[in-house]
C-alpha positions in Angstrom: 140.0 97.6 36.7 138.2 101.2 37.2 135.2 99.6 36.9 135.8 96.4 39.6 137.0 99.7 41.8 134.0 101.7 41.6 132.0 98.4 42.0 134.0 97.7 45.5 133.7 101.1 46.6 129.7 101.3 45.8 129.6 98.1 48.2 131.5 99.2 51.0 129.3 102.5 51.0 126.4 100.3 51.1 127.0 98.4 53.8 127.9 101.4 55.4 124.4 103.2 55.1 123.0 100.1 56.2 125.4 99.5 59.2 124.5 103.2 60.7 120.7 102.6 59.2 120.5 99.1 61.7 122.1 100.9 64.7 121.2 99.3 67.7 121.9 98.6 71.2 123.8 95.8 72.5 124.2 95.4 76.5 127.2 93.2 77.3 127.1 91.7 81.0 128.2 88.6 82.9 125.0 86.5 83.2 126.6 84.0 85.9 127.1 86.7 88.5 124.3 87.7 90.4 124.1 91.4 90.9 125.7 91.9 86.9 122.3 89.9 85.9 119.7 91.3 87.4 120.9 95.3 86.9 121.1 93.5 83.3 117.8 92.3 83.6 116.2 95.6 84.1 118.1 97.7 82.4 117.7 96.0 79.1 113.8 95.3 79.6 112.9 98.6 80.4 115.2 100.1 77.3 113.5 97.6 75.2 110.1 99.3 76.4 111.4 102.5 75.2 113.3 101.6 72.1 111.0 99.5 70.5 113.3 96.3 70.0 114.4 93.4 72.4 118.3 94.6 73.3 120.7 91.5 72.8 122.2 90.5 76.2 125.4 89.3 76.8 126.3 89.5 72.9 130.3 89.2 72.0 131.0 92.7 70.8 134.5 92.3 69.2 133.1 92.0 65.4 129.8 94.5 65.5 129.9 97.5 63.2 127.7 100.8 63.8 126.4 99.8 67.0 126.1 101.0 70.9 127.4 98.9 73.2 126.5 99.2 76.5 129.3 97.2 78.8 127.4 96.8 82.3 130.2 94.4 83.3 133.1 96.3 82.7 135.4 93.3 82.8 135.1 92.7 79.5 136.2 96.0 78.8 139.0 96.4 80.9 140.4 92.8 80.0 139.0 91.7 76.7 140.5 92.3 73.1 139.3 95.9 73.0 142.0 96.7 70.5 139.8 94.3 67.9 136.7 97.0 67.9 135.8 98.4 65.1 135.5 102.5 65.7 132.3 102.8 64.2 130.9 101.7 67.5 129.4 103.9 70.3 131.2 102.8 73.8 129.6 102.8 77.1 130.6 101.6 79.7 129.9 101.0 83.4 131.5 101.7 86.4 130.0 101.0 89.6 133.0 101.5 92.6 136.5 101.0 92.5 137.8 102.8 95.1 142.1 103.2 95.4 142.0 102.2 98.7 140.6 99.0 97.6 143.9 96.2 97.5 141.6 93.6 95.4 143.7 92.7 92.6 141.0 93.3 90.2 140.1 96.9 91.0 143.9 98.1 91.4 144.4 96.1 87.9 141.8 98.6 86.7 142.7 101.6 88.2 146.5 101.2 86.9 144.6 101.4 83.6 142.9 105.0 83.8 142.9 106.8 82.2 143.9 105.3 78.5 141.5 102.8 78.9 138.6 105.2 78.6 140.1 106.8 75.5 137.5 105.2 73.0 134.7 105.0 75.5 132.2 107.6 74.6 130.1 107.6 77.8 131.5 106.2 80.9 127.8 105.4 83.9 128.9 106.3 87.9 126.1 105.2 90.0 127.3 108.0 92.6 129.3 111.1 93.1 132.2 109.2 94.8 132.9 107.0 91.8 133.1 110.1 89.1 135.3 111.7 91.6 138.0 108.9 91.4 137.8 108.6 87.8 138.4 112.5 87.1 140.9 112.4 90.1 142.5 109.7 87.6 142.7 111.5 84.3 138.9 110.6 82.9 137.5 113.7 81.4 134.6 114.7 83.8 132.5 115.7 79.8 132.3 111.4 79.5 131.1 110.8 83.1 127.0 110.4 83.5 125.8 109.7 86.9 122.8 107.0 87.0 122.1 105.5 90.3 120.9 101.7 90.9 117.4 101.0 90.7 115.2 98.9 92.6 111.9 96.5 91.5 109.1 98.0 94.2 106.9 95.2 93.3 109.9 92.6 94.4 110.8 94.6 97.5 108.0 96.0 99.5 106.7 96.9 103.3 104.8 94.7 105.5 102.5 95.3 108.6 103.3 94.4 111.7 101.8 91.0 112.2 103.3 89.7 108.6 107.1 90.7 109.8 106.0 88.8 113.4 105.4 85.9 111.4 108.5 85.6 109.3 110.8 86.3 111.9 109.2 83.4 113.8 110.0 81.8 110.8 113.2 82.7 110.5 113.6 81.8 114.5 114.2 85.1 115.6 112.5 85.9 118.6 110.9 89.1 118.8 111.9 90.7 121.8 115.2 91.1 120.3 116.4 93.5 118.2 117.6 92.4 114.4 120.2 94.4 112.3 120.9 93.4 109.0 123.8 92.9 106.7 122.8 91.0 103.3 126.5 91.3 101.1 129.4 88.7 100.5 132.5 90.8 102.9 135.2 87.5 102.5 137.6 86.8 100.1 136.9 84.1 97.6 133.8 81.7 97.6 134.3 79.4 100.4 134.3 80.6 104.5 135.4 83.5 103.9 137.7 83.7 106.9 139.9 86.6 105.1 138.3 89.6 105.1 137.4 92.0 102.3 138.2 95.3 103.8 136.6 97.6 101.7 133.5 96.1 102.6 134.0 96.7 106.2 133.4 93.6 108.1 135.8 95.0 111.1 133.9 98.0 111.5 130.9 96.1 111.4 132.0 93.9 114.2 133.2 96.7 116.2 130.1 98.7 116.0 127.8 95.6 117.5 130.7 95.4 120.1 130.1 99.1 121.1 126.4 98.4 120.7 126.4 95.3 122.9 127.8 97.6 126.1 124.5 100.0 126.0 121.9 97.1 124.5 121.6 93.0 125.6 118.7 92.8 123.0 120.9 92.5 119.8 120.3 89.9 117.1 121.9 89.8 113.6 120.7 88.6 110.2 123.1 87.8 107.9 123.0 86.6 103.7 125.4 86.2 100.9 128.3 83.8 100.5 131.9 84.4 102.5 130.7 85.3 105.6 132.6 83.7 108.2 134.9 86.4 109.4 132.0 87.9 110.5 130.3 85.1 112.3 133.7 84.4 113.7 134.1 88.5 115.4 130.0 87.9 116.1 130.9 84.2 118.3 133.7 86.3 120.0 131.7 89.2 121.4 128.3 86.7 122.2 125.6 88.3 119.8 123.2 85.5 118.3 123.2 85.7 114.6 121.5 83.4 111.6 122.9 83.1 108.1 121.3 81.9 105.2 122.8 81.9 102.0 120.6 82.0 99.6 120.5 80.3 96.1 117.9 82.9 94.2 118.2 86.3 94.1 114.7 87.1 95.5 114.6 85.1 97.9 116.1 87.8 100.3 112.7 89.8 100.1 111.5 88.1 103.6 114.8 88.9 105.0 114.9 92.2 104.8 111.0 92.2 106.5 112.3 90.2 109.5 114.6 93.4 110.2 114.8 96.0 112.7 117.1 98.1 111.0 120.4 98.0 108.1 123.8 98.7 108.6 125.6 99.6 105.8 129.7 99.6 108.0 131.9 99.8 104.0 135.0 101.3 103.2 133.6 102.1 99.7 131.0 101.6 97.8 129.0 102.0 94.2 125.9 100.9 95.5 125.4 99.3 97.5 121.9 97.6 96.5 120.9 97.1 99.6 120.2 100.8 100.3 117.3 101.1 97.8 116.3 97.1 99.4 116.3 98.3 102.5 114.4 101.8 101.9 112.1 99.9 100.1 111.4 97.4 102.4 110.4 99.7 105.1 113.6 99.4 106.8 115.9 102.2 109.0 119.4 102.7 107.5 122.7 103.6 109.3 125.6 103.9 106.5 128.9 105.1 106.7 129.7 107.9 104.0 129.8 106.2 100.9 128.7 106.0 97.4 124.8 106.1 96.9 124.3 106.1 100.7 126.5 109.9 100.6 124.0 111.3 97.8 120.7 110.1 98.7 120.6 110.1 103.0 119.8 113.1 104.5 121.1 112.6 108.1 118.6 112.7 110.7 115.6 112.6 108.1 115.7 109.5 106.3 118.8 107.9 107.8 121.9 108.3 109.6 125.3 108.7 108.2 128.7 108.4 109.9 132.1 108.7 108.8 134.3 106.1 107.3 135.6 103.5 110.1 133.9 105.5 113.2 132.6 102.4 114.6 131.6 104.8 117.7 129.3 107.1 115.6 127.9 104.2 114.0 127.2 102.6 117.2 126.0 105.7 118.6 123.2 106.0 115.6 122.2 103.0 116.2 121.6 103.3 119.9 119.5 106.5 119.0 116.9 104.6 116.9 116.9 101.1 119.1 115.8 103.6 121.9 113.3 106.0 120.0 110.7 103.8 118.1 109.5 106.9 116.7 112.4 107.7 115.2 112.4 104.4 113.4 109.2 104.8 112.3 109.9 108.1 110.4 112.6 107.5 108.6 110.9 104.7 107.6 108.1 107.1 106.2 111.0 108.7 104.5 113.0 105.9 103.1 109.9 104.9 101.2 109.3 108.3 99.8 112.9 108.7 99.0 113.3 105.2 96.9 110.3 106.3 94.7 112.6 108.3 92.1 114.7 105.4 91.8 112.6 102.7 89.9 114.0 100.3 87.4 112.4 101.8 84.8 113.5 105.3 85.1 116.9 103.9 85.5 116.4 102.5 81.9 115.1 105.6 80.8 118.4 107.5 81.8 120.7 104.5 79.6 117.7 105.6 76.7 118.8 109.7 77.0 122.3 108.4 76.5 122.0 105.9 74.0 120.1 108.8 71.8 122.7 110.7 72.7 125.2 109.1 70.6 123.1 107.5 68.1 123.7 108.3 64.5 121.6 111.1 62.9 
């Protein structure tokens, strides 16, 4: 009996050694959504650069020993069978936005559960000061909290000349005496129309700026992408500016968009991102933003953007206006926004998950 103990014992120890001795990382993400799979994408290939070994994607965590997960999607976290994790595992997990103001069902479902939900989570990635500030404002010790922003491909998005943008926005049949704002993000509820509104992103505001716009400018065009759009086009139709959507099927696809534009407006409530800031900057595109998530850290009013406060239509307007009548203007924070989106590669994006994951790796 001593002996069948000892024996048991002896094996558990062993597979314990090995456990910690085959530590790796695991990223877990939803591969059907868009956005989740491409920050997936790059964050995983670039810490498989670093590491030395190809980091499973997507891998069911629930029944892994010794590892480091890394939870991109938070869902998973937040809803799944946590409680069947075995505490041998490292815990990361990310959290883009979630802001309180937010009434999605999904994001006040999550913030009902902060704190206690980050109680076995190790490290817990903001992509902006905002997000860490609502997370310590609910209970999450500001020690777990590790701010890395999004990154952006530079080889994907890219500036053009001149004549190229011309040339796609004849493609695009926008005429180019008119000037194009952009707004590339899904602002309706659900999957179809999108006739209800998802206020956090700000489609009202965004309407109301281009109807305090339209009294000072008759030039106005706007681009639009991305699925649930059509409370916008409906407030667009109402106050007569010309718009074209496309909602496109592959990611990348968007790349041309962005070169057909004039300038970005940015009109949310709240934010993590969004993506479309390091898009746009690296695109050779002006930015106007309210004051939210990555936007708040990284523009420097007046020098490589304009910022304006939360649901001030009129200042947003009124930024606008400035750069539609000082090409000059345009052109430098152009300059800038492409200096500015050089620290914010994929790759060094990766490297930041790599400082963390060593972080808690076992000795």
């Amino acid at each position: 009996m001593v002996r069948h103990r000892l024996s048991r014992i002896k094996s558990i120890i062993k597979n314990e050694i090995s456990g910690r001795k085959n530590q790796q990382v695991h990223y877990i993400s939803d591969i059907n959504n868009w956005a989740f799979k491409w920050v997936a994408h790059y964050v995983t290939q670039g810490m498989s650069r670093q590491l030395g070994y190809a980091i499973p994607l997507n891998t069911p965590p629930w029944d892994l020993r010794h590892q480091i997960l890394i939870f991109g999607n938070r869902y998973p976290w937040f809803f799944g069978p946590r409680e069947r994790l075995h505490h041998s595992n490292k815990v990361v997990v990310t959290w883009c936005h979630g802001d309180p103001a937010d009434a999605g069902p999904g994001i006040q479902k999550m913030i009902k559960q902060l704190p206690g939900v980050f109680d076995r989570v190790d490290r817990v990635v903001v992509t902006c000061d905002y997000s860490a500030q609502v997370l310590m404002d609910h209970g999450v010790p500001e020690y777990k909290l590790v701010k890395i922003p999004l990154g952006i491909d530079r080889k994907k998005f890219y500036p053009v000349d001149n004549e190229t943008k011309q040339t796609i926005r004849s493609q695009l049949n926008i005429p180019p005496h008119v000037f194009c704002i952009g707004s590339f993000q899904k602002d309706g509820n659900g999957w179809e129309e999108g006739l209800e509104p998802k206020w956090i992103k700000g489609p009202d505001v965004f309407i109301e700026t281009m109807a305090r716009l339209k009294e000072r400018h008759d030039n106005l065009m706007v681009l639009l992408t991305g699925p649930a759009r059509g409370y916008v086009k409906q407030g667009l139709d109402r106050i007569g500016i010309p718009y074209r959507h496309t909602f496109l099927e592959d990611y990348f696809d968007i790349t041309p968009y962005y070169h057909a534009l004039d300038l970005y407006l940015i009109a949310s409530r709240g934010e993590g991102g969004p993506q479309a800031l390091l898009e746009g900057w690296a695109s050779g595109v002006p930015l106007v933003s309210t004051r939210v998530g990555m936007p708040r850290d990284l523009i420097l009013s007046g020098e490589n953007g304009f910022l304006a406060d939360v649901e001030d239509a009129q200042q947003l307007a009124t930024h606008i206006s400035t750069l539609i009548e000082n090409p000059r203007l345009r052109e430098a924070f152009r300059q800038k926004g492409l200096q500015t989106v050089k620290a914010h590669d994929w790759q060094q994006v990766a490297d930041a998950y790599v400082d963390v994951v060593r972080s808690l790796s076992t000795p």
